[in-house]
Backbone as numpy.savetxt, mean C-alpha at the origin, in Angstrom:
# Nx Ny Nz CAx CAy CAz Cx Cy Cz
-12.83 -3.38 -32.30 -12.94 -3.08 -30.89 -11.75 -2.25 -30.42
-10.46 -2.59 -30.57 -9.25 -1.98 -30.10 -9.14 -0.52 -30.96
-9.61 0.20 -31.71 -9.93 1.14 -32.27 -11.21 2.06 -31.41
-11.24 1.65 -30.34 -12.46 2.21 -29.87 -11.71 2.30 -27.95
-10.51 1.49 -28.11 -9.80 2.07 -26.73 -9.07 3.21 -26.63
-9.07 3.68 -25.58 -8.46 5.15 -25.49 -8.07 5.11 -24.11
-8.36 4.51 -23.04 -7.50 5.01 -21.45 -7.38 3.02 -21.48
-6.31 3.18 -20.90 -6.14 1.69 -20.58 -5.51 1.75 -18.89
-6.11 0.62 -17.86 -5.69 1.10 -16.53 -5.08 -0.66 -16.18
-3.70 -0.52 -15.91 -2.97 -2.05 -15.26 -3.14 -1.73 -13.74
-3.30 -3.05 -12.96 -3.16 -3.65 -11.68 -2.45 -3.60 -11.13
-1.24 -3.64 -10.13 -0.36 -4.19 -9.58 -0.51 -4.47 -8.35
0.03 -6.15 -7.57 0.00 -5.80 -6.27 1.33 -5.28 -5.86
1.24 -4.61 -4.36 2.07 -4.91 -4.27 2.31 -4.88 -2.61
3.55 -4.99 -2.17 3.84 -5.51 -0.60 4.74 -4.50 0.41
4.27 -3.76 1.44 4.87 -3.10 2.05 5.43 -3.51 3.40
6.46 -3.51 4.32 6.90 -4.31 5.01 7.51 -3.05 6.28
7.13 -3.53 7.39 7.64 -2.60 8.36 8.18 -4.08 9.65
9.38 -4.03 10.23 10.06 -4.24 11.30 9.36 -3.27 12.21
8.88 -4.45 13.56 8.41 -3.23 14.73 9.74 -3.17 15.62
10.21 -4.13 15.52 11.48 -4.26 16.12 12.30 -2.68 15.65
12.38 -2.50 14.40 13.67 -1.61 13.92 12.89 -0.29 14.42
11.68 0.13 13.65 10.75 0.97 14.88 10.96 1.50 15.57
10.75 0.22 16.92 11.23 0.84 18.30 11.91 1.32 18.10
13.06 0.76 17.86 14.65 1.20 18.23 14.32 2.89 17.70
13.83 3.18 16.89 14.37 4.22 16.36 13.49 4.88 16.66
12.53 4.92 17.13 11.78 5.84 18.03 11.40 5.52 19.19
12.06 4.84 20.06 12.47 4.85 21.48 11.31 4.37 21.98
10.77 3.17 21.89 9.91 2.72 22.98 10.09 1.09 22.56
9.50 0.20 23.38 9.77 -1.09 23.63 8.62 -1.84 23.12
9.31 -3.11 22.35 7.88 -3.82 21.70 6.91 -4.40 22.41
7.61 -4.49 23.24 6.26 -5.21 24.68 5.64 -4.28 25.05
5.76 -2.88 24.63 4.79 -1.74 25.29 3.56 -1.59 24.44
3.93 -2.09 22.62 3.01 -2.04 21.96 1.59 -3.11 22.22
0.45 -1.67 22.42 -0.68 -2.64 23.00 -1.54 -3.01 21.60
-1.63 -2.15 20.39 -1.95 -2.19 18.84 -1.43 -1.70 18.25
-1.64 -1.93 17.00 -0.71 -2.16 15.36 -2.23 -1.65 14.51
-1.55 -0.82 13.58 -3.20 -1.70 12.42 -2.16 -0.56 10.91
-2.66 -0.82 9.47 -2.28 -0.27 8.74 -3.82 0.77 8.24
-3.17 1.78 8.25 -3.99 2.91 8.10 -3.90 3.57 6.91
-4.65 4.86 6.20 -4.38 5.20 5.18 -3.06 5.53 4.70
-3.15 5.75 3.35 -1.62 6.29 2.68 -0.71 5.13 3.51
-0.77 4.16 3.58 0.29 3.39 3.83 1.09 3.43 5.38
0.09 4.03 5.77 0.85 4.93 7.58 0.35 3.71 8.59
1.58 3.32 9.24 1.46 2.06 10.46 1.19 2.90 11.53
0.40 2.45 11.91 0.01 3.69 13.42 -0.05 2.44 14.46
0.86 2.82 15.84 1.42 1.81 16.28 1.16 2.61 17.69
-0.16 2.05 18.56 -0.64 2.72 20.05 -0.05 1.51 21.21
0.44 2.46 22.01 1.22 2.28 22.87 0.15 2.00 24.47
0.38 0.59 25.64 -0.17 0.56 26.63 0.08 2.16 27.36
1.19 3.28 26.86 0.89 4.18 28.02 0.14 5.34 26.77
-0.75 4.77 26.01 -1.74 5.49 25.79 -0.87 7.05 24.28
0.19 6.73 24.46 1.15 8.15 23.18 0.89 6.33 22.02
0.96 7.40 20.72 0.97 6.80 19.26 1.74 7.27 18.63
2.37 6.47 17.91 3.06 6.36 16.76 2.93 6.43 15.30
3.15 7.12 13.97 2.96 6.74 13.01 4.22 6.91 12.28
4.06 5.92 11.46 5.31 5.61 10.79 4.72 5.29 9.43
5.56 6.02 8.23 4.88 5.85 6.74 5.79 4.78 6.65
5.32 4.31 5.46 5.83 3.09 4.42 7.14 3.56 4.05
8.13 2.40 3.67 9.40 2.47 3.45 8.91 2.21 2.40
8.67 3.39 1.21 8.29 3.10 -0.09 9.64 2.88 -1.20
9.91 1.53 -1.50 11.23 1.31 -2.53 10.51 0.98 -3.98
9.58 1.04 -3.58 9.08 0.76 -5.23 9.42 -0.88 -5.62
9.03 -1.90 -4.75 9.88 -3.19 -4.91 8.22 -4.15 -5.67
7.52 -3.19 -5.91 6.50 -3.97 -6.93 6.95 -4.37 -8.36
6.74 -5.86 -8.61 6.85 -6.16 -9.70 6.12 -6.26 -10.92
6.51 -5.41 -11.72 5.71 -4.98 -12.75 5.91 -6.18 -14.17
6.03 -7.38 -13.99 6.09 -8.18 -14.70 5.21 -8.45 -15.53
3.79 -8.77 -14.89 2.90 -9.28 -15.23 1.13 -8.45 -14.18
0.48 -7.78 -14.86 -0.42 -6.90 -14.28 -1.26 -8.37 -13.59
-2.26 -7.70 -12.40 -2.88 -8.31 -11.61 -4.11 -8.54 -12.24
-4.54 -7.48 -13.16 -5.53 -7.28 -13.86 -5.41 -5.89 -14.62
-6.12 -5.89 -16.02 -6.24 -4.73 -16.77 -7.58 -4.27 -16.63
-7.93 -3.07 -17.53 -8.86 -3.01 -18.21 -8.68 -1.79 -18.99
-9.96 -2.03 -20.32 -9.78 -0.63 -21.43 -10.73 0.21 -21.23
-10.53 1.45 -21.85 -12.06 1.81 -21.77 -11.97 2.80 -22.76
-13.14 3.52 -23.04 -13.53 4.41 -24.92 -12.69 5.58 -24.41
-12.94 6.79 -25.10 -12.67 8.25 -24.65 -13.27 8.61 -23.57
-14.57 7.88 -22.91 -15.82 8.45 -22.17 -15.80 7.42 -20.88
-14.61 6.76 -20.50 -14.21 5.65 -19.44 -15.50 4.81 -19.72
-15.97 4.23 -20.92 -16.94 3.01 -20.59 -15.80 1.71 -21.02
-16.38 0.84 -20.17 -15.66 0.05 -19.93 -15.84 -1.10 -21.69
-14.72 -1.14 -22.06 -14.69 -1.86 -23.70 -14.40 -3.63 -23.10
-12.94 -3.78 -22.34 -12.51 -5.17 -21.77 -11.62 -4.83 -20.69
-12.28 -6.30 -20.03 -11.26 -6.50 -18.90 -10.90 -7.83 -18.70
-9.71 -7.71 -18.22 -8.97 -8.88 -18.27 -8.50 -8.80 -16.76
C-alpha cells in the first residue's frame, strides 16, 4: 500500500487571537461604539461600528500553531485518490 502513496496532506488547528480593546486604541474608536464583530475571510476581523464606518483588521499571523501532532492526515496515489486517512 505505502508504495502506492505519492501526495500526503497533514491537518493543523490552529488559533488566531485579536484584542478589541488594543484595536480601538489603535485605530481610534471606542469599544462601546462597536455595534458587530464577526471573522471573515483570509482571517480579516471586520469590526462595524453604531455610526455605521467599518473596520478591518487582518490576523496577527505569528505562526503560534503547533505542529506537534497533526489533527488529521491523509495519503493519496499520483492521481489524488484517496489510499488512507487517519
Amino acid at each position: 500500500m505505502e508504495d502506492q502513496i505519492i501526495n500526503i496532506e497533514a491537518n493543523y488547528t490552529t488559533t488566531l487571537h485579536w484584542n478589541i480593546e488594543d484595536v480601538a486604541e489603535s485605530e481610534g474608536f471606542k469599544v462601546e461604539d462597536v455595534k458587530r464583530v464577526e471573522v471573515g475571510k483570509w482571517a480579516t476581523l471586520h469590526i462595524y461600528l453604531k455610526n455605521g464606518k467599518s473596520i478591518d483588521v487582518e490576523a496577527p499571523l505569528h505562526n503560534d500553531t503547533d505542529y506537534k501532532w497533526a489533527d488529521s492526515s491523509a495519503y493519496f496515489d499520483k492521481d489524488w485518490e484517496l489510499v488512507v486517512e487517519e
